[in-house]
C-alpha positions as CSV (number, residue, x, y, z in Angstrom):
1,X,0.0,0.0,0.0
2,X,2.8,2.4,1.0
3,X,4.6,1.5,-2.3
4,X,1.7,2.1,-4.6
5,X,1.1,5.4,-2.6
6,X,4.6,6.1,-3.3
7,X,4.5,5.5,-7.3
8,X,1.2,7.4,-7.5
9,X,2.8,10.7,-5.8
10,X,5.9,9.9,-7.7
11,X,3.9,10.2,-11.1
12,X,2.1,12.8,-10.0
13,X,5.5,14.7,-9.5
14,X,6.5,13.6,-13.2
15,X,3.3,14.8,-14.2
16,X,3.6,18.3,-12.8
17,X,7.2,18.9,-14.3
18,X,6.0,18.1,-17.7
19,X,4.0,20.7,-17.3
20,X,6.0,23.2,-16.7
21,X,6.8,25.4,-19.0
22,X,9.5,28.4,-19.4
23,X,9.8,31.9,-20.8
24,X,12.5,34.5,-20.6
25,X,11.3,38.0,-20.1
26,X,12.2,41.6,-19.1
27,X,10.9,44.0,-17.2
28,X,11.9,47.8,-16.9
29,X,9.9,50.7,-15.4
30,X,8.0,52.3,-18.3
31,X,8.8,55.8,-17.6
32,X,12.5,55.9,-17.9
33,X,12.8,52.2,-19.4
34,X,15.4,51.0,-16.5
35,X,15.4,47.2,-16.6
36,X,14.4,45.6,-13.2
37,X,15.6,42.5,-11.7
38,X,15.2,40.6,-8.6
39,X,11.0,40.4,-9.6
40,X,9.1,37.3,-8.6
41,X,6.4,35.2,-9.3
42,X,3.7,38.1,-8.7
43,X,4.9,40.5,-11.2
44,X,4.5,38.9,-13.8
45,X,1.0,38.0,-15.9
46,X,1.2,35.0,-18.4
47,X,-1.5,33.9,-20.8
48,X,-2.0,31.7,-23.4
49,X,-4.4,31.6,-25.9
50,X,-5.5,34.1,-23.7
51,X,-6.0,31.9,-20.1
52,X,-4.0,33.1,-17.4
53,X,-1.4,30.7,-16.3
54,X,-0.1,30.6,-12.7
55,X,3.7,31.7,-12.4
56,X,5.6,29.1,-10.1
57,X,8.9,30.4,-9.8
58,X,11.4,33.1,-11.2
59,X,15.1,33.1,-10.8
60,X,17.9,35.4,-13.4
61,X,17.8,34.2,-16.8
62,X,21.9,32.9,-17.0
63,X,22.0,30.4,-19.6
64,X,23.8,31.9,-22.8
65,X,22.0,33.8,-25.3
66,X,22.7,33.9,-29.0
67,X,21.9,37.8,-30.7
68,X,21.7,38.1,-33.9
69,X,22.2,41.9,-35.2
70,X,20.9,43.0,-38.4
71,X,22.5,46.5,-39.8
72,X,21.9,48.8,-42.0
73,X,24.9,49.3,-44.2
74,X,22.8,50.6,-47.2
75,X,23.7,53.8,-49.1
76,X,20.6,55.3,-47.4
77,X,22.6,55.0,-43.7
78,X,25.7,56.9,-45.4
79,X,25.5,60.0,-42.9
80,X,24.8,57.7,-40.3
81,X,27.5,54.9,-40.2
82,X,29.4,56.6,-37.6
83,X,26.4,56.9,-35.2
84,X,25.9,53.1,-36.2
85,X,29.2,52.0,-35.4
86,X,29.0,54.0,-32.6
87,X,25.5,52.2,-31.3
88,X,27.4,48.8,-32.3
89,X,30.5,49.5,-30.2
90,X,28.4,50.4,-27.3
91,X,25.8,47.4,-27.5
92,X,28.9,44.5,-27.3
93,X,30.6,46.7,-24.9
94,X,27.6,46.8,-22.9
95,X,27.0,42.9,-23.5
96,X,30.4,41.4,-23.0
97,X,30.2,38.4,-21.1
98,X,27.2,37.7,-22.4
99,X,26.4,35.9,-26.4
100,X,27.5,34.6,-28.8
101,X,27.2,37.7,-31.0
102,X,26.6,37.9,-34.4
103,X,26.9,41.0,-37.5
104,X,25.0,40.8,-40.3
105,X,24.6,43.7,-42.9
106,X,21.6,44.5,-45.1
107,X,23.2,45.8,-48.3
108,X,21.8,44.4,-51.3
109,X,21.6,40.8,-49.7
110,X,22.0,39.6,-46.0
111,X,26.2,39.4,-45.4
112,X,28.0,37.7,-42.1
113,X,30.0,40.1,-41.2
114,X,31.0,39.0,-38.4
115,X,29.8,35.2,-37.3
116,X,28.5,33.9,-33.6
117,X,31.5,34.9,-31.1
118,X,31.9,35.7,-27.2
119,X,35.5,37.0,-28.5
120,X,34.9,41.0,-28.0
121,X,37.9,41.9,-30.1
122,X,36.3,39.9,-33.3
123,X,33.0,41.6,-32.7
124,X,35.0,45.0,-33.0
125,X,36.2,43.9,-36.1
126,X,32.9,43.1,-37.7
127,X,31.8,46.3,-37.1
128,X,35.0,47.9,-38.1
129,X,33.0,46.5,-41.3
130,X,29.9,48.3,-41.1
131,X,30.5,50.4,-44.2
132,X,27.5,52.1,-46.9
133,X,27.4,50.1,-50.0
134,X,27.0,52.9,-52.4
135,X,23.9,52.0,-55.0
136,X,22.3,49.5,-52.4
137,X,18.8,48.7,-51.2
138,X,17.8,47.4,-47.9
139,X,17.0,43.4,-47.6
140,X,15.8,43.8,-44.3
141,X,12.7,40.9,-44.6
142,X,15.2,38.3,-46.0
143,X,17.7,39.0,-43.1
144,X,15.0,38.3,-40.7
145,X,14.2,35.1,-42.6
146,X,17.7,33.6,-43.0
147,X,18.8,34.5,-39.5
148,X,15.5,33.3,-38.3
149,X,16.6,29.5,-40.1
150,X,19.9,30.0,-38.9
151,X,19.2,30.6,-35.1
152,X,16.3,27.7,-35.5
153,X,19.9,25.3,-35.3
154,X,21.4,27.1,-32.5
155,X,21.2,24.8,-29.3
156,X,21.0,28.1,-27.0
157,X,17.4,27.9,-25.5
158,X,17.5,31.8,-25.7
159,X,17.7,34.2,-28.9
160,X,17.4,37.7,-29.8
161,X,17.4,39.5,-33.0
162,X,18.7,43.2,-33.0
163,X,17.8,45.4,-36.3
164,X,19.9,48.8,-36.4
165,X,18.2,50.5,-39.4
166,X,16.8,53.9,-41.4
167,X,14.0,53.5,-42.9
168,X,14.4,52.8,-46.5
169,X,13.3,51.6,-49.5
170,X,12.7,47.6,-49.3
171,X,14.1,44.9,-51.4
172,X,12.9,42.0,-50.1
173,X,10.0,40.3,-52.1
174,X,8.8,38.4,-49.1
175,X,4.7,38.9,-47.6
176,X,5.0,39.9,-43.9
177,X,2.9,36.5,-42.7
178,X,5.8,34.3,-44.4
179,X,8.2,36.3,-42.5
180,X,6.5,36.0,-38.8
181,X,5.8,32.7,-39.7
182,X,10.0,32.3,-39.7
183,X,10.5,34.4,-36.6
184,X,8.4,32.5,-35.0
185,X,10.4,28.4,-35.7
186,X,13.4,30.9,-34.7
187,X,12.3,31.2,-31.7
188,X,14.2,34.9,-31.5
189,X,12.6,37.9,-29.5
190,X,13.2,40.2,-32.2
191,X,14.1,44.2,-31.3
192,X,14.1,47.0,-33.4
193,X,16.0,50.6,-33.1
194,X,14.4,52.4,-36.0
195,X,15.6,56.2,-37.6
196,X,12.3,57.5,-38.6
197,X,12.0,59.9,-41.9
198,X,9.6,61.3,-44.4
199,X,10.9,59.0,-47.0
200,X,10.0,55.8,-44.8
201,X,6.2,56.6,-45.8
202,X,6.0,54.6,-48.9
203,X,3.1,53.2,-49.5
204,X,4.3,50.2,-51.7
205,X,3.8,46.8,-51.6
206,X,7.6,46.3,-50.0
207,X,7.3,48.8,-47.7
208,X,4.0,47.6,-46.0
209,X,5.6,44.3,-45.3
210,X,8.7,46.1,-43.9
211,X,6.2,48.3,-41.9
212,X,4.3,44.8,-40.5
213,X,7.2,42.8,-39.6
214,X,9.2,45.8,-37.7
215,X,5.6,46.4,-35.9
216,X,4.2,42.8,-35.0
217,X,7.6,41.3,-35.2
218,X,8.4,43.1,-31.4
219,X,5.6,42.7,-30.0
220,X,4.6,38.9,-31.3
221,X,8.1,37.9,-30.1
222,X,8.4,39.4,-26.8
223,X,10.4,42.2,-28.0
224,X,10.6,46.0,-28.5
225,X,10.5,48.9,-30.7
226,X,12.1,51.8,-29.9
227,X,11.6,54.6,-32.7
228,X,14.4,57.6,-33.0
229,X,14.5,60.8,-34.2
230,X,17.8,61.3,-35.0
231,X,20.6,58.7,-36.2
232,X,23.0,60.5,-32.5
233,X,20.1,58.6,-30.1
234,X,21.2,55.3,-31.6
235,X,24.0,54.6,-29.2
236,X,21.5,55.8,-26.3
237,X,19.0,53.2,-27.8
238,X,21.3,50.2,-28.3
239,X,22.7,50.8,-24.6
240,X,19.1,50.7,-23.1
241,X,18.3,47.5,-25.3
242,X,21.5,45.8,-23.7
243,X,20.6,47.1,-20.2
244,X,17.5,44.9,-20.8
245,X,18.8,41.7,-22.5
246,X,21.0,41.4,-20.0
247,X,18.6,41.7,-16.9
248,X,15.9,39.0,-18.3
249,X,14.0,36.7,-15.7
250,X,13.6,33.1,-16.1
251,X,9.8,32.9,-15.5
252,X,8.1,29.4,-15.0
253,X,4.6,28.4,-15.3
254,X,2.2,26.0,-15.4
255,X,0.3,24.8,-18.5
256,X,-2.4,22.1,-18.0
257,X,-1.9,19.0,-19.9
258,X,-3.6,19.3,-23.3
259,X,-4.2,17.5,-26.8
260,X,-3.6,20.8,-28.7
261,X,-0.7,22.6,-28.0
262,X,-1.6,26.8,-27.6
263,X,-0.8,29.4,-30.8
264,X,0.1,32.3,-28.7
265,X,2.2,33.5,-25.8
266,X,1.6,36.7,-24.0
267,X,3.2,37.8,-21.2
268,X,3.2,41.1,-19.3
269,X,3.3,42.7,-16.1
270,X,1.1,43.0,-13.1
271,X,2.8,45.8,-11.7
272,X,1.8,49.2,-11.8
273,X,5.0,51.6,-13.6
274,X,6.4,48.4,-14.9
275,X,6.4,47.1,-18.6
276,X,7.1,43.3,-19.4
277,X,8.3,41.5,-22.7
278,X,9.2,37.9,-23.0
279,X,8.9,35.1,-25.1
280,X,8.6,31.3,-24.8
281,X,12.3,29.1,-24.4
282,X,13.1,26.7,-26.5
283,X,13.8,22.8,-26.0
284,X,11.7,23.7,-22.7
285,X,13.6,21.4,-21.0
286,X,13.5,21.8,-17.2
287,X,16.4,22.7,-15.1
């Protein structure tokens, strides 16, 4: 009796871990965008498919975390390669200790220019790089796509995406759904630091699917978009996006066992003054 009693709380246990689920997420005060830490399992709200889940536990996110950043070395950034540089240089700085980094320009077609590294020193000679390819057009939505297929092989169970860009005219022949649809098997919360101008109102077909993908992408994915002014607030921009990468929670909660597995993952906060992005991990494997 007291072994059967035994197995049945045993498989209970085993039941309750399987259903357990993980997300990494952020949290910074919404005023002044400082990330928080140190947050636990009350501050945060977690649905899916709209039902509220109930948090169980939240520690610091310290597993590594692969970033993919996409720049904008077209010959629309030309008077603003120094600022980006600058924004670069400041991100890894910001970042060291934590990756591995990758560089990937938009010119034309998407270009490694620097691979996956934790080696700081190669990551300033990628963006030494980051030059404006004179005559070239953005490829911003096929970046996203082959990064996206790239980080879907990665083994770390946490990504990001970075894109540093202007707003120019698209090259990418690729609908915005098709493009989500990829972020999504990537598993990446993707970030945007955008340099809004006039001539980023075009109204064709390239453009709108540029426009979708750098406004859902964000906030689908559990990350941010932070639109600029000026190409200078750039390195102010990409220093605040580091701050918040590197203070991310490791939030678990509890999903009910289920046939049909859920299409959608919000989470937020439930603190007043407090602002929380995150998205699901991936291999979800308990630790």
């Amino acid at each position: 009796m007291a072994g059967g009693a035994a197995a049945l709380l045993l498989s209970i246990s085993l039941i309750a871990q399987g259903n357990e689920r993980i997300a990494y997420v952020s949290a910074w005060h919404a005023k002044t965008r400082v990330p928080i830490t140190g947050l636990g399992p009350e501050a945060f709200a977690v649905r899916e498919d709209g039902v509220r889940r109930e948090v169980l536990r939240v520690t610091p996110a310290t597993t590594p975390m692969a970033i993919a950043i996409l720049v904008d070395n077209t010959q629309a950034a030309t008077d603003h390669i120094s600022d980006i540089r600058k924004a670069l240089t400041a991100f890894v700085q910001d970042l060291n200790g934590v990756g591995p980094i990758a560089i990937i320009g938009l010119a034309d077609r998407p270009t490694i220019l620097r691979d996956y590294t934790t080696d700081h020193k190669q990551l300033l000679d990628g963006i030494s790089k980051v030059f404006a390819m004179p005559g070239s057009g953005a490829t911003l939505l096929d970046a996203i796509v082959e990064t996206s297929q790239g980080l879907a092989r990665r083994k770390e169970d946490r990504v990001a995406m970075i894109v540093l860009t202007t707003e120019n005219k698209e090259f990418s022949n690729r609908h915005y759904t098709d493009v989500l649809e990829e972020l999504g098997k990537g598993g990446a919360m993707l970030s945007a630091v955008v340099l809004t101008t006039p001539s980023g109102t075009s109204l064709d077909e390239e453009a709108r699917n540029r426009g979708f993908v750098l406004d859902r992408g964000p906030r689908e994915s559990g990350g941010t978009r932070i639109d600029v002014l000026a190409s200078q607030a750039f390195e102010s921009k990409m220093k605040e996006l580091a701050a918040i990468l590197k203070s991310q929670h490791r939030v678990v909660y509890s999903r009910p066992q289920q046939l049909i597995p859920p299409k959608k993952l919000e989470i937020a906060s439930a603190k007043d003054g407090v602002e929380a992005r995150g998205g699901q991990a991936r291999g979800q494997a308990i630790r």
